[in-house]
C-alpha positions as CSV (number, residue, x, y, z in Angstrom):
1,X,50.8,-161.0,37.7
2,X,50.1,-164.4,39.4
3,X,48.8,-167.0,36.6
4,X,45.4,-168.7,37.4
5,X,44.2,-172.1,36.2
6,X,41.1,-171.1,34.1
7,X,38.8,-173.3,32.9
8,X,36.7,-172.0,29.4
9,X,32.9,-173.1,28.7
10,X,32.5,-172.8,25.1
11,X,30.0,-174.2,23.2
12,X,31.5,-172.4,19.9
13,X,35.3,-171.7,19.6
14,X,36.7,-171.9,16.4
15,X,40.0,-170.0,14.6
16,X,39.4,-168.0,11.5
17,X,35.7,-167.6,12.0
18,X,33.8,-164.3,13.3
19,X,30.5,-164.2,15.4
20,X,30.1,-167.2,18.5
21,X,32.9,-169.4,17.3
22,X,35.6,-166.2,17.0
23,X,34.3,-165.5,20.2
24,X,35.3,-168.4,22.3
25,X,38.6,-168.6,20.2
26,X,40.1,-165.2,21.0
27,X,39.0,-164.6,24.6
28,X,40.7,-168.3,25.4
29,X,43.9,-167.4,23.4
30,X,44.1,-163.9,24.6
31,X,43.3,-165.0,28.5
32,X,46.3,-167.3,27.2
33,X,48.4,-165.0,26.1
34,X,48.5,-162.9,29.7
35,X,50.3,-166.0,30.9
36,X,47.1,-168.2,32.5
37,X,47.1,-172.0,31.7
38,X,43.9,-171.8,29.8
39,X,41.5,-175.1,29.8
40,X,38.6,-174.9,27.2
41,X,36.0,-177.3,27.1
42,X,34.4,-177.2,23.6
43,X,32.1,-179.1,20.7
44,X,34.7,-182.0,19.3
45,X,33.4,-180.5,15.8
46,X,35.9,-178.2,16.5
47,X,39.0,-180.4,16.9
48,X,39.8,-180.1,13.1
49,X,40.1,-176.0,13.1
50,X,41.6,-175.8,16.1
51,X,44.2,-178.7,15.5
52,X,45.2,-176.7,12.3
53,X,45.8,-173.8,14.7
54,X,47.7,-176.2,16.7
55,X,50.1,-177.5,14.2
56,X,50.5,-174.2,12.4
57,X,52.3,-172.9,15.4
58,X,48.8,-170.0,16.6
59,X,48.5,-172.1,19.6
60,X,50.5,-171.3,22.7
61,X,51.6,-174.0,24.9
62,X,49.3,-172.9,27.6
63,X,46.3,-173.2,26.4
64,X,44.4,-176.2,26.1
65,X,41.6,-178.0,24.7
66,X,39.1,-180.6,26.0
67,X,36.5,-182.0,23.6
68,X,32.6,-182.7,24.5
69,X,29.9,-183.8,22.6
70,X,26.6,-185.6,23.0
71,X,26.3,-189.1,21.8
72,X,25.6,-189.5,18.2
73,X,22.0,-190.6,18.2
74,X,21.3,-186.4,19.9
75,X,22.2,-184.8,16.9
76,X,19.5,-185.2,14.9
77,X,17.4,-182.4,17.1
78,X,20.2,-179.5,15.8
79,X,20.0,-180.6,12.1
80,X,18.4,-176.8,10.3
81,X,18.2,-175.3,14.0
82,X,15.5,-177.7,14.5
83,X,16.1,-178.2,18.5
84,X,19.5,-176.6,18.3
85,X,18.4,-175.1,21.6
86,X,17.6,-178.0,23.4
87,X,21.1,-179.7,22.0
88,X,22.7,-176.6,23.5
89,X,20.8,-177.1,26.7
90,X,22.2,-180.9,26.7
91,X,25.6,-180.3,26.1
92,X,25.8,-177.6,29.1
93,X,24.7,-180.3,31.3
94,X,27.1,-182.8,29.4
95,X,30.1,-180.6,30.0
96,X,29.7,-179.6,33.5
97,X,29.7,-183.2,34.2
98,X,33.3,-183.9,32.2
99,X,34.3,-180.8,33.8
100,X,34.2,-182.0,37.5
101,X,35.8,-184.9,36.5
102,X,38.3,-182.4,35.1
103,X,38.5,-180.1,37.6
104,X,39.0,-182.9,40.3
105,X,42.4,-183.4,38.3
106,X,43.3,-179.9,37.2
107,X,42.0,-178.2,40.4
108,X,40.9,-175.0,38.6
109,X,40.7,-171.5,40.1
110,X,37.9,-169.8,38.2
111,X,35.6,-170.7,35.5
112,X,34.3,-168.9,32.3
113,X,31.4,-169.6,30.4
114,X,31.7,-167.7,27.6
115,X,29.7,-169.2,24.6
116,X,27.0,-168.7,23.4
117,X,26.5,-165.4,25.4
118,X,22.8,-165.7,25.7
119,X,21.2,-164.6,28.7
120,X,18.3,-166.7,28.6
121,X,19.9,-169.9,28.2
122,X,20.6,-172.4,31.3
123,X,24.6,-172.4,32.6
124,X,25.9,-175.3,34.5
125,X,29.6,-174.1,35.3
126,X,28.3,-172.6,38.6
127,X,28.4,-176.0,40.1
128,X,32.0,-176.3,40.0
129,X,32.0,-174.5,43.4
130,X,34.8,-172.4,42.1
131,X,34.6,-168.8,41.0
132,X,32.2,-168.5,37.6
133,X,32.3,-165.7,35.2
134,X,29.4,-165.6,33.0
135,X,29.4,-163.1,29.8
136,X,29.3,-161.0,27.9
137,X,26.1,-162.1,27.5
138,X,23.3,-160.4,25.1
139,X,19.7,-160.8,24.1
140,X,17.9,-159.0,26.2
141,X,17.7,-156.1,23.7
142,X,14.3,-155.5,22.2
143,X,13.0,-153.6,19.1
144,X,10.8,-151.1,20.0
145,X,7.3,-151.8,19.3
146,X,6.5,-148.7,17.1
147,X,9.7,-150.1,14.9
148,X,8.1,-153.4,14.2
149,X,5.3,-151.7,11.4
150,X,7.3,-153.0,8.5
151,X,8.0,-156.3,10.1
152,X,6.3,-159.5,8.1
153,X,3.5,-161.1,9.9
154,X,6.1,-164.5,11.0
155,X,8.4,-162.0,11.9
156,X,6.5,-160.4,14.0
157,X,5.0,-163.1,15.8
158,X,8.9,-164.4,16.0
159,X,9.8,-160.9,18.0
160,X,6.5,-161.2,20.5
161,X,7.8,-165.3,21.1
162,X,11.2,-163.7,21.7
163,X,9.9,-161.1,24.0
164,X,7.6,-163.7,25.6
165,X,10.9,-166.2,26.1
166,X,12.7,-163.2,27.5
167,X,10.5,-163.0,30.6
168,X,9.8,-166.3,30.8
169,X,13.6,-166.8,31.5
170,X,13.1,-164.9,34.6
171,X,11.5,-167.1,36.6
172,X,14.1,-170.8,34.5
173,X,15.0,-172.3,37.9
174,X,18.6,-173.3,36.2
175,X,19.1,-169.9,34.7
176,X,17.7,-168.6,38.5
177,X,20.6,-170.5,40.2
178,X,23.3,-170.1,37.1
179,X,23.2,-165.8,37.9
180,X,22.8,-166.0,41.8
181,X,25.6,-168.1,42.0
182,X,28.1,-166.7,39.7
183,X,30.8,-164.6,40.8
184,X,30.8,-162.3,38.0
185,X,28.1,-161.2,35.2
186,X,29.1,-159.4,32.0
187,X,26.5,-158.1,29.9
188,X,26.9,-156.7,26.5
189,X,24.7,-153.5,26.6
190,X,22.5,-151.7,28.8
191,X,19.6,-153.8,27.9
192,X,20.9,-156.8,28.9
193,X,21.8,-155.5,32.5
194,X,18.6,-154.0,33.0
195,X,17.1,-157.1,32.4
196,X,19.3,-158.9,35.1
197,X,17.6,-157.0,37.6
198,X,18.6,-154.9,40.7
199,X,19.4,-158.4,42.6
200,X,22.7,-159.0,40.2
201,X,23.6,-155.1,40.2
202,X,26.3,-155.4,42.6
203,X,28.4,-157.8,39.9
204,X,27.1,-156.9,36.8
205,X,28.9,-154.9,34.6
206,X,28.3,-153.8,31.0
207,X,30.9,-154.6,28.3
208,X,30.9,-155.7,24.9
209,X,32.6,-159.2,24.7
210,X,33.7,-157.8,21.1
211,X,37.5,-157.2,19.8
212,X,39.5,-156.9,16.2
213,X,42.8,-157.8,15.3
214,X,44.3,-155.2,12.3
215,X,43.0,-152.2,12.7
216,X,43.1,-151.0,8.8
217,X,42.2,-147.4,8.4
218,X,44.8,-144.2,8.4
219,X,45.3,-145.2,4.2
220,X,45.4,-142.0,1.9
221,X,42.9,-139.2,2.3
222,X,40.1,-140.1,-0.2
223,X,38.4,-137.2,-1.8
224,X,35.0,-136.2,-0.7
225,X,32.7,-134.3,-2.9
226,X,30.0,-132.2,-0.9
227,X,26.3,-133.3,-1.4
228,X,27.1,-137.0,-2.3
229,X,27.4,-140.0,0.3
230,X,28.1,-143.7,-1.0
231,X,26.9,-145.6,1.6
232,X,27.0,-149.4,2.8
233,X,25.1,-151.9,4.7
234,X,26.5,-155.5,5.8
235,X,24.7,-158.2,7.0
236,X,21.3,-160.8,6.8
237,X,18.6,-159.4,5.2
238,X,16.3,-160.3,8.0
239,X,13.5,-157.6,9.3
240,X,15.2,-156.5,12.5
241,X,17.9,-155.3,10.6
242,X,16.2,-152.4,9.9
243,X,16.8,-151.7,6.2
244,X,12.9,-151.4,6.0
245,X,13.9,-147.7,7.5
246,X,17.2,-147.3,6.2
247,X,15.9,-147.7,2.5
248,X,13.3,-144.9,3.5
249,X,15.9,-142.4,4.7
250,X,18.2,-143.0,1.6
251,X,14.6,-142.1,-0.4
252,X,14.6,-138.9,1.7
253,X,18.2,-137.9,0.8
254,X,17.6,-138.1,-2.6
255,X,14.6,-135.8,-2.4
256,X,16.5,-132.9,-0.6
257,X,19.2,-133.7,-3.4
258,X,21.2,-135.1,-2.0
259,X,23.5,-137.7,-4.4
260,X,23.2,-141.1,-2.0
261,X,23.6,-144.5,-3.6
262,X,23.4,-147.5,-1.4
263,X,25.2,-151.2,-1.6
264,X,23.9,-154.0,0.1
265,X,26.1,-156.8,0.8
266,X,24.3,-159.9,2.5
267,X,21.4,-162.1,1.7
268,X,18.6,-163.8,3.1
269,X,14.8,-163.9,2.9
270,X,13.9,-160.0,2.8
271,X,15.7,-159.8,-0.6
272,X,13.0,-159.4,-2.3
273,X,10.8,-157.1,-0.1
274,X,13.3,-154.9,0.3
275,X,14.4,-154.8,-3.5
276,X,10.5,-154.3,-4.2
277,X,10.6,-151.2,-1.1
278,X,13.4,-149.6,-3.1
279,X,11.1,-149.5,-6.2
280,X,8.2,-148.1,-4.2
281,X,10.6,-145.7,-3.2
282,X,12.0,-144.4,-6.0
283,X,15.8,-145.7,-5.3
284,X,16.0,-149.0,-7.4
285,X,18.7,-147.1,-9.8
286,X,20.7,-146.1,-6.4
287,X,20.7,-149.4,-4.6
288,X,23.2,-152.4,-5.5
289,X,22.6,-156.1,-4.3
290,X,25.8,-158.2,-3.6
291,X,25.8,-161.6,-2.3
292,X,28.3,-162.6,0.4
293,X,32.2,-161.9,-0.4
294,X,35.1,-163.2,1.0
295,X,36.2,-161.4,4.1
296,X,39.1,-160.4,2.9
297,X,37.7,-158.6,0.0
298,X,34.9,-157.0,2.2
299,X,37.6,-155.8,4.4
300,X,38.7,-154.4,1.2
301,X,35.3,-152.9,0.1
302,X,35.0,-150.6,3.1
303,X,37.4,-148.1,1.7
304,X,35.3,-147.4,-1.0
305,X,32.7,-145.9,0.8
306,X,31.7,-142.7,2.8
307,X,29.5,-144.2,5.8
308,X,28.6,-147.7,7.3
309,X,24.2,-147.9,7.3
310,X,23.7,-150.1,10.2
311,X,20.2,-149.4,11.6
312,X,19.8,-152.9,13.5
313,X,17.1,-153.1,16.2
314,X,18.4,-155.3,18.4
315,X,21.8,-156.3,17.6
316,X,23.7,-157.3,20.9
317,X,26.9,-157.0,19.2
318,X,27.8,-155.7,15.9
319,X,31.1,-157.2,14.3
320,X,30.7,-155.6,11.0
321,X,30.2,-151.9,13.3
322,X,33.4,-152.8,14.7
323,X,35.6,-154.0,11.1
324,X,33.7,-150.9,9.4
325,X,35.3,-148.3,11.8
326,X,38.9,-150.1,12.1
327,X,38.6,-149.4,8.7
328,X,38.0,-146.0,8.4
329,X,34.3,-145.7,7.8
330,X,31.7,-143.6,9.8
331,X,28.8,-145.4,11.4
332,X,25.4,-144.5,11.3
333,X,23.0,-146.7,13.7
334,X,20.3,-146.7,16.1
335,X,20.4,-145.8,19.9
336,X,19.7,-149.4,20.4
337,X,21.9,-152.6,21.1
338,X,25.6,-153.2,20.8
339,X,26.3,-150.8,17.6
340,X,25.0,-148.0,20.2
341,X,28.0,-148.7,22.8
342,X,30.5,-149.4,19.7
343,X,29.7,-145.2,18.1
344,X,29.6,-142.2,19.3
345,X,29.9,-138.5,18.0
346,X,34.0,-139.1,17.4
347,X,33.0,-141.8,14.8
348,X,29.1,-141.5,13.5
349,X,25.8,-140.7,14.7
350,X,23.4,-142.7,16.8
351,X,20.0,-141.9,16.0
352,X,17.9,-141.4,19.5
353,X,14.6,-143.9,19.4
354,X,13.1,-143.0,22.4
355,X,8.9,-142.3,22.5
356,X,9.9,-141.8,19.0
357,X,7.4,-142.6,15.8
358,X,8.4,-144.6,12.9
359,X,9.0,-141.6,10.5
360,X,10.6,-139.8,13.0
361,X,13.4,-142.7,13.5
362,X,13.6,-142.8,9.5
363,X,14.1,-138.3,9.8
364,X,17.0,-138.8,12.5
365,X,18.4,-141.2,10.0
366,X,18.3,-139.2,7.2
367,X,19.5,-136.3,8.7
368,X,22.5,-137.6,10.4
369,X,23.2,-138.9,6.9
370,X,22.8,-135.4,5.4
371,X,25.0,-133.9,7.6
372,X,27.6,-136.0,6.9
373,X,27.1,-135.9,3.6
374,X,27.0,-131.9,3.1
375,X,30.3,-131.6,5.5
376,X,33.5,-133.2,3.9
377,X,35.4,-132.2,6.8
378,X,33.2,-133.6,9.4
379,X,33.1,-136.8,7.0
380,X,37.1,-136.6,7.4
381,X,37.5,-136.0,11.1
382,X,34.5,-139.2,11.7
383,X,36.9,-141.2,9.3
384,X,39.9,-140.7,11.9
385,X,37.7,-141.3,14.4
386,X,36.5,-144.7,13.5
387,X,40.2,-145.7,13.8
388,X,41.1,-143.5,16.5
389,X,37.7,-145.9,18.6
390,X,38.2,-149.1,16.9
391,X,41.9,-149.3,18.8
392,X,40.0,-149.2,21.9
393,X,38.5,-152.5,21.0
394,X,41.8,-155.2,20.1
395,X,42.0,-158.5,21.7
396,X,43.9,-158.0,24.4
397,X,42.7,-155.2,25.5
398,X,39.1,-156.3,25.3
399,X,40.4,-159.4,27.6
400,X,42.3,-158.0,29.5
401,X,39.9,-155.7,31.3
402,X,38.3,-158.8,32.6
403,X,41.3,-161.3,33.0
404,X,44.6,-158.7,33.0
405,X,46.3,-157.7,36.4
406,X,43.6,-154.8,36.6
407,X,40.9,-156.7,35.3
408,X,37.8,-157.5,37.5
409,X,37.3,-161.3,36.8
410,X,41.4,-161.3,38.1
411,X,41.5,-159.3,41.3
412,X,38.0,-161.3,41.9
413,X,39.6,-164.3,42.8
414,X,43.1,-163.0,43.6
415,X,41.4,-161.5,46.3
416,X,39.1,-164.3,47.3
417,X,42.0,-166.9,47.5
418,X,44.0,-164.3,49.5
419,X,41.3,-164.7,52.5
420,X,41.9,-168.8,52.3
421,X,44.9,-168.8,54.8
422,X,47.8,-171.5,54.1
423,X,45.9,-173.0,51.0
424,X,47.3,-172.4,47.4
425,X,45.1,-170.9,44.9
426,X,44.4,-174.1,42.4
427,X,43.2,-176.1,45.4
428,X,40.3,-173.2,46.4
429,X,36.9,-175.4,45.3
430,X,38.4,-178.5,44.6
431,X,35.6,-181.4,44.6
C-alpha cells in the first residue's frame, strides 16, 4: 500500500477519553498505524494528554501533532458552552489558515476533517485545494414529533431551534461550499445522508465513525431465569434520551408479570422527573439511581445484566451501544439514529417508530423486552451476538474502510494522483 501524507482537522483529539476527543485520537492513530505519515492539527488544550501518550511510548513515529488555538482574550465566549459554537466556528477559520502555511511545507495529499462531526457546522479544510474528507458527520437525526409529548416545555422549544438550525444550514454559504467541494462525505446514519441531499449522493456514504478496542464478552455462561430481565440504561438524563418511554414499558412488564428491575447509571437534570415518573408508575422499588462510575468499573457492570435499555431519539452515535454489546449484553433501542445501524436481530431488537403513536413506541418496547425476557435461549444466542457484531466495529477496521488499501478515502486519491502524469503524489495541490 502506498503511504499518503494526511493532514487531520480535529477540533477534539484526546487519548483516554470517549465521545469527540476519542474520536479524533483513534481515527489519527489508526490512519497511523496503516503506515500514513499522519499530521493532526488540534486545540493546544490537548498537548498535555497527548504528550503523555507521546512519552509513554502509544505514539507512533508517524504521526504528528500541530497545535492551534485562538488568542487568549476568545475564550471567554466557550466558558459553560456560552458561544462554544462560535469559538468552534473561529478556530476552523484559524486552522485552515496555519494549515496552508503547513501544507505549503509538508505538501499534503488529502485532508480530513474529522472533529466535531456535525453537519451543520462551517468546514474550512476544503480550501486547501487538496483532496477533503469530511465525516462521519451526524446531527441530522430528528426525534419524531409524536415522541416529543413527555418532553419539558425548554426542551421542547430546544428540539424545534434544533430542527429550525438544521434547515437553516442548508442554505450556510460556508457549509454550501465546505460539501460541494469535498472529495468525500461520510455520514453517520441514514438521516444524516438524507439530509445532504441528492446533489452529494454520488460521494456520500453512510458509516458510523464509531470503533472499540477490547472486545470483552465470551466470559462464562451466566444463568438466566425465565420471566425475569435485569436491565440497564447508560447515559445523561436529558429528555431525548427517551427514558420518559423506557420507564413506561418497564411499568408494562411488570404488569404482565414479568420480574424487570431497572438501573440507571448517569445524571443530569431529568433526575428528578424521571424518579417522580417511576412513582406514578408504580416501579420506584424496581428502579436504582447511580451516579457516574469509573469506566472501568462500568465496563465491569455490564456483565451483571440481561439487556442494555437504550431508547435514544436521536443519538448519532451511541458509544455505550457499542461497549454494552462487546460486552455481551443485548440491546434494546429505537429504529432511530446511530444505535439503529449498531443492532440488529443477531444482537437485540430495534423497535420500528414509523407513523407510530407514543404508546405504541412504549408497546414495541415492552414487547421486545418480554420476549427476551420469557426466552433464556434467545437471551443466550443475543448475548453471542453482541460480541459476535461488536468485532465488526475495532479501530482498525472502522479506519480502515475509509483509509486502508480497499478503503474509499484511499483509492480516491490514489486514483486521482494516478491521472497527474510525471508529478509525485505529495506535490498534487500544493499552494
Amino acid at each position: 500500500m502506498q503511504s499518503l501524507k494526511i493532514l487531520y482537522s480535529a477540533y477534539a483529539c484526546e487519548p483516554g477519553l470517549g465521545s469527540e476527543p476519542g474520536i479524533g485520537w483513534h481515527w489519527a492513530l489508526e490512519t497511523a498505524r496503516l503506515g500514513h505519515q499522519v499530521w493532526v492539527m488540534t486545540r493546544a488544550n490537548n498537548r498535555g494528554a497527548i504528550e503523555r501518550a507521546q512519552a509513554d511510548g502509544a505514539v507512533p513515529p508517524n504521526l504528528h501533532f500541530v497545535y492551534y488555538d485562538l488568542p487568549r482574550w476568545a475564550a471567554w465566549w466557550k466558558r459553560g458552552d456560552r458561544g462554544v459554537h462560535l469559538y468552534y466556528v473561529l478556530w476552523q477559520w484559524g486552522a485552515w489558515r496555519a494549515a496552508r502555511t503547513l501544507h505549503s511545507r509538508e505538501h499534503f495529499d488529502a485532508v480530513h476533517h474529522i472533529t466535531f462531526g456535525v453537519m451543520r457546522h462551517p468546514i474550512f479544510m476544503n480550501r486547501l485545494r487538496i483532496p477533503c474528507v469530511v465525516g462521519p458527520l451526524g446531527g441530522g437525526e430528528r426525534a419524531p414529533l409524536a415522541l416529543r409529548h413527555h418532553y419539558p416545555f425548554g426542551e421542547y422549544c430546544r428540539a424545534i431551534l434544533r430542527d429550525a438550525a438544521n434547515l437553516a444550514a442548508h442554505f450556510d454559504p460556508w457549509v454550501r461550499r465546505a460539501y460541494a467541494q469535498a472529495a468525500l462525505i461520510l455520514a453517520k446514519t441514514p438521516e444524516t445522508l438524507r439530509w445532504l441531499g441528492r446533489a452529494h449522493r454520488g460521494k456520500s456514504e453512510c458509516m458510523l465513525e464509531l470503533g472499540i478496542q477490547t472486545v470483552h464478552g465470551g466470559g462464562a455462561v451466566r444463568e438466566r431465569v425465565p420471566g425475569c430481565i435485569r436491565l440497564l440504561f447508560v447515559g445523561r438524563f436529558i429528555p431525548f434520551k427517551g427514558m420518559g418511554l423506557g420507564l413506561r414499558a418497564v411499568a408494562r412488564l411488570r404488569e404482565q408479570g414479568i420480574d424487570a428491575s431497572l438501573t440507571m447509571i448517569g445524571r443530569g437534570p431529568q433526575l428528578a422527573s424521571w424518579q417522580a415518573l417511576s412513582r406514578e408508575y408504580g416501579v420506584a422499588d424496581a428502579v436504582t439511581w447511580i451516579p457516574w462510575m469509573r469506566q472501568e468499573d462500568l465496563l465491569r457492570s455490564y456483565r451483571e445484566f440481561d439487556a442494555l435499555l437504550f431508547p435514544s431519539l436521536h443519538d448519532s452515535s451511541g458509544n455505550v451501544v457499542l461497549e454494552a454489546m462487546a460486552s455481551g449484553l443485548p440491546v434494546v433501542c429505537l429504529d432511530l439514529g446511530g444505535p439503529a445501524q449498531l443492532v440488529d436481530a443477531s444482537c437485540g431488537r430495534v423497535v420500528a417508530v414509523a407513523g407510530r403513536s407514543e404508546g405504541k413506541v412504549i408497546e414495541g418496547i415492552a414487547d421486545a423486552l418480554a420476549e427476551i425476557a420469557r426466552t433464556p435461549a434467545l437471551a443466550q444466542s443475543l448475548s453471542s451476538g453482541a460480541v459476535a457484531r461488536a468485532r465488526r466495529f475495532g479501530w482498525a477496521d472502522v479506519v480502515a474502510r475509509v483509509w486502508g488499501v480497499q478503503g474509499r478515502a484511499y483509492r480516491l486519491v490514489t486514483e486521482a494522483a494516478r491521472g497527474l502524469a510525471g508529478r509525485p503524489l505529495h506535490a498534487r495541490g500544493a499552494p
